[in-house]
N, C-alpha and C positions, 0 to 999 in steps of 0.2 A: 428776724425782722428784715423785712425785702426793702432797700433801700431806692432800687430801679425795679419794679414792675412791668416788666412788657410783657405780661402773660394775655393780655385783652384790653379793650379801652371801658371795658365794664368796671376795673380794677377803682375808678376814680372816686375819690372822696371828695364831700363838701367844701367848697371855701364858705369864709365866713359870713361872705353877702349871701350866699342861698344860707347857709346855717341864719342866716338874721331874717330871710323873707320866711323860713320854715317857721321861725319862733311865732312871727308877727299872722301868720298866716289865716283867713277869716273861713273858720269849716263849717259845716253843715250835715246832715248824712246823705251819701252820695245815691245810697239806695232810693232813699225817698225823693235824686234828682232836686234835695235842694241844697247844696255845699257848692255857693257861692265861687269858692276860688279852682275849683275844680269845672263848673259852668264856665270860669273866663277862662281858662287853660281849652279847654274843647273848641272856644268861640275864635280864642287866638289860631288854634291849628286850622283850623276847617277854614277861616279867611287864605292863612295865609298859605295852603294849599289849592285854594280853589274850592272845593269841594262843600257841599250843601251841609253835612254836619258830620261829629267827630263823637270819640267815644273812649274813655282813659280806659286802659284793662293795666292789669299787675306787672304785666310780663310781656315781651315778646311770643311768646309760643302761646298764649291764649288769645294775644289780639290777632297772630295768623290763622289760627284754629276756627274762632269767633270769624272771620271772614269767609274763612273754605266753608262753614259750615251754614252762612247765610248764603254763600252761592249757591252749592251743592245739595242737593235731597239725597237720602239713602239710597246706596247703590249704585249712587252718580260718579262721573269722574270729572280728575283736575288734570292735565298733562301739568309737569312740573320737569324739571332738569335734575340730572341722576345725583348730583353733587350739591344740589340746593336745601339750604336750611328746611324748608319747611316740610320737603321729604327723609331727608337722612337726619336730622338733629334734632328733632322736636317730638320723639317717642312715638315714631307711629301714630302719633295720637288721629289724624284726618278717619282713618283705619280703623284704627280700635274703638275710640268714642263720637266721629263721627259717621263712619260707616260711609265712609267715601273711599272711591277706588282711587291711587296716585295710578297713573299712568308716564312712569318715570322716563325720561329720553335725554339723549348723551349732550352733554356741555361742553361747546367749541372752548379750544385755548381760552378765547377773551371773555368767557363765560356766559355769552349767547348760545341758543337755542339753533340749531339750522331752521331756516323756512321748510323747509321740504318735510325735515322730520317732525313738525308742528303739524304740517298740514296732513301727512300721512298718517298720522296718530289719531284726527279725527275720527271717531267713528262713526260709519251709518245708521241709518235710524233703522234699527233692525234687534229685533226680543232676544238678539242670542249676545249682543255687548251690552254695555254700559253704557248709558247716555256722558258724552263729554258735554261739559257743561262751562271749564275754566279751564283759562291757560294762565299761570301762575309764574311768574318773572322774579328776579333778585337784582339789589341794586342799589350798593355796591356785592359786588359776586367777587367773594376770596380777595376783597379791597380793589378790583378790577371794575373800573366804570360803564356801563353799557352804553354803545354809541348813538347818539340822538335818532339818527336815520335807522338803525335797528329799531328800537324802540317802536317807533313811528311803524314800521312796517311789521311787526310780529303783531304789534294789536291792530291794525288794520284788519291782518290776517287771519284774527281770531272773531274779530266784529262780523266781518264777511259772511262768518261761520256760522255765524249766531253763539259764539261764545261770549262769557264775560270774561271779562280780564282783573287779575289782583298783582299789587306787585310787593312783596317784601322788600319794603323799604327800611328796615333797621339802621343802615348809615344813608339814606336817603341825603343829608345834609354833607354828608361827606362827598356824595356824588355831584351835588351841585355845583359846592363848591369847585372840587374839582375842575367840573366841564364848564363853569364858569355860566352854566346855566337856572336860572329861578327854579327853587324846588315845584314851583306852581305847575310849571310847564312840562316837569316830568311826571308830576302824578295826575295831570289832565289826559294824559297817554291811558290812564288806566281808571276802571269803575269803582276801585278801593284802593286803597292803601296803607300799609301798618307802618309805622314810624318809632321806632326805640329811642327815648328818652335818656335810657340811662348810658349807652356807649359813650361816644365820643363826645355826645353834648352834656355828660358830665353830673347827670341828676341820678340823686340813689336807686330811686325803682321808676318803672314804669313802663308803659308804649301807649300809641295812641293808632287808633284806625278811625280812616273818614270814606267817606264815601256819599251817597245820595241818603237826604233823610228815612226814605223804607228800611231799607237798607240796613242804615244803622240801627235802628227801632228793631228789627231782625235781632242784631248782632248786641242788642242791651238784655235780649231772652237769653240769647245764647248764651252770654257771659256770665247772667246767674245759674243759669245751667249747669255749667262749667265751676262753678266755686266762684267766681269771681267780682260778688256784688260786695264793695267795702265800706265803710261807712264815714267817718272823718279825713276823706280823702284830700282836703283842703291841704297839708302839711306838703304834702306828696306831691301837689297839682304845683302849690308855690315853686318847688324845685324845680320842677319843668318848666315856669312861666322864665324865672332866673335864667334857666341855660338858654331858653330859646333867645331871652335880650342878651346877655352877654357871649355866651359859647360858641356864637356860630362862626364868625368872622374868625376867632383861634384855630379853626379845623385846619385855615390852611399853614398854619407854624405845624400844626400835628402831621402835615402832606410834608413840609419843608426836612423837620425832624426825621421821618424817612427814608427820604433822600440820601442826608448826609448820613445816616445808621447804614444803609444799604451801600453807600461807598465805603466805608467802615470795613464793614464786612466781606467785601470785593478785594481786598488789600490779600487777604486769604483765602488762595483756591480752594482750597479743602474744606472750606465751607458749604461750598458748591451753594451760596448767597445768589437769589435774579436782582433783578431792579427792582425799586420800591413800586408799593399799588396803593394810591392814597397816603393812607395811615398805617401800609402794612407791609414788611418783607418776608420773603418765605425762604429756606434754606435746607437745603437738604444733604448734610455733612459726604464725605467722601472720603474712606479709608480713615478715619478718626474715629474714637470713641465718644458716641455721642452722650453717654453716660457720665463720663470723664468731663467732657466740656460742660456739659448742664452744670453738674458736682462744684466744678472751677466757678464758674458761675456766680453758682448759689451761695458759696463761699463768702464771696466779693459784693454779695446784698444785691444781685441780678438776677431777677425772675422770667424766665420764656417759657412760654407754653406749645405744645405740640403733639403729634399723634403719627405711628406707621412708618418711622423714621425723619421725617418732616418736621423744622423747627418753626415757628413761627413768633414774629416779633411784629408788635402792635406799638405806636405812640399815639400817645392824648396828653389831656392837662396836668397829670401826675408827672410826667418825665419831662426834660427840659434840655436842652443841650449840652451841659455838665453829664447829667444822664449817658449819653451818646458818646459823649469822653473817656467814661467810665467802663464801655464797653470795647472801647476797643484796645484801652490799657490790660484790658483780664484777657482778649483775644491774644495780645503780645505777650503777654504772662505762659499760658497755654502750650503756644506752639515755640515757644522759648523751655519750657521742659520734656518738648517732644526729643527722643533720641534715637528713634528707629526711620531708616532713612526712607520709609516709603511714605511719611510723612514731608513735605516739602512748604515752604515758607515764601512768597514773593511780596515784597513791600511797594508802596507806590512809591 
């Protein structure tokens, strides 16, 4: 039983005010577009983005899919960033079942795109490529915020084009928060936008994509297409309306949390710990066993997730600064049974 969770901000369970709006919750079936609390949940996002209208899907990976797939026709392409979720994590799927080409290109340090390699990806209108059709953004990228003025000028760059723009927005709210900018004003930057429910804002399933009414009337085909027409979604919708009133404003104790885990973890080189991103630090151990430390760890009811030697640590509403306490008591444990001397300890 994992006492500390920092394997993702997806990890977070109900409190009992969403557990009581879930109970209370007024459904309908959603197929048939008449479940009531799932209409107000769509009505909430799409105002409070800006945007003409909205669309609940199950998942992250089907609301990105559902939008690549209203952009894009067969054979079409998206440029996307080599390290971005919705080309590396989400099963090939644009590929497989949308029959869209990624046109993958490399992602700067701060998890932007270069202009140049955006614009040189384009392709001419010529029988022998693939029509580019989208350039497809992230944001937050690896809990890394994209800079307003980027923003601003990579979809310029794509308009210009005649491209559309989408931006996986999964911590969207995290990035606002952060930049201290209205989530409204960053998804006006783009033609769609998918937004995940269930991360850091703390609801059990969900995502939602908004975009222009076609659009989404598109992406409501799409998503029965896709498996994804459900029907008492009112239960589901409630948990989202709850995070989006209560959750967001906490994002920044989850930025705060962080911070102080990320200094934590700085106390030991051999963590080889950067600075926090948002809600998230990354680590990439250095002549230690990283097997050994996870094991300690896990021991101690501390859960981290990671891949490729890479550890990674996520805070949300589950962990709390006791949490944070908790961890660097098991790091002092650790490297207090290290005895081989090319392991080395420096305290603050």
């Amino acid at each position: 039983m994992m006492v500390d969770d920092f394997r993702s901000d997806t990890v977070t369970r109900p409190c009992e005010g969403m557990r009581a709006a879930m109970a209370a919750a007024e459904v309908g079936d959603a197929v048939y577009d008449d479940c009531p609390t799932t209409k107000r949940l769509e009505a909430m996002v799409s105002e409070r983005l800006g945007k003409e209208a909205a669309l609940f899907f199950p998942t992250g990976t089907q609301a990105n899919l559902a939008g690549l797939m209203a952009h894009c026709g067969r054979g079409e392409e998206y440029l996307v960033g080599q390290m971005a979720h919705t080309y590396r994590l989400e099963g090939g799927g644009a590929a497989v079942l949308g029959s869209i080409q990624p046109q993958p290109l490399p992602n700067e340090p701060d998890g932007t795109i270069a202009l140049d390699a955006i614009a040189n990806a384009i392709k001419p209108n010529d029988f022998h490529f693939a029509m580019t059709r989208l350039l497809a953004l992230e944001n937050t990228f690896n809990g890394l915020v994209l800079p307003d003025a980027y923003l601003e000028a990579a979809t310029q760059l794509a308009r210009s084009r005649g491209l559309a723009t989408h931006l996986d927005g999964a911590r969207l709210m995290n990035a606002a928060v952060a930049s201290g900018r209205d989530a409204a004003w960053i998804a006006a930057q783009f033609d769609s936008v998918s937004m995940c429910l269930s991360k850091g804002l703390g609801a059990p399933v969900g995502s939602i994509l908004v975009g222009p009414k076609d659009f989404i009337e598109k992406a409501r085909r799409i998503r029965k297409m896709l498996g994804g027409g459900m029907r008492q979604t009112g239960v589901l919708a409630a948990a989202a309306i709850y995070a989006l009133e209560h959750n967001v404003t906490p994002l920044s104790e989850d930025h705060r949390r962080a911070a102080a885990l990320a200094e934590v973890l700085a106390r030991f080189p051999d963590l080889g710990a950067g600075p926090s991103r948002t809600n998230m630090v990354f680590m990439t151990p250095k002549g230690i066993d990283t097997g050994a430390f996870a094991a300690l760890l896990g021991s101690r009811g501390i859960a981290v997730g990671g891949r490729y030697g890479t550890l990674r640590w996520v805070t949300h509403l589950d962990v709390d600064d006791a949490s944070v306490e908790r961890v660097a008591e098991a790091c002092e444990i650790f490297f207090d049974r290290q005895t081989t001397p090319a392991v080395s300890k420096a305290r603050a």
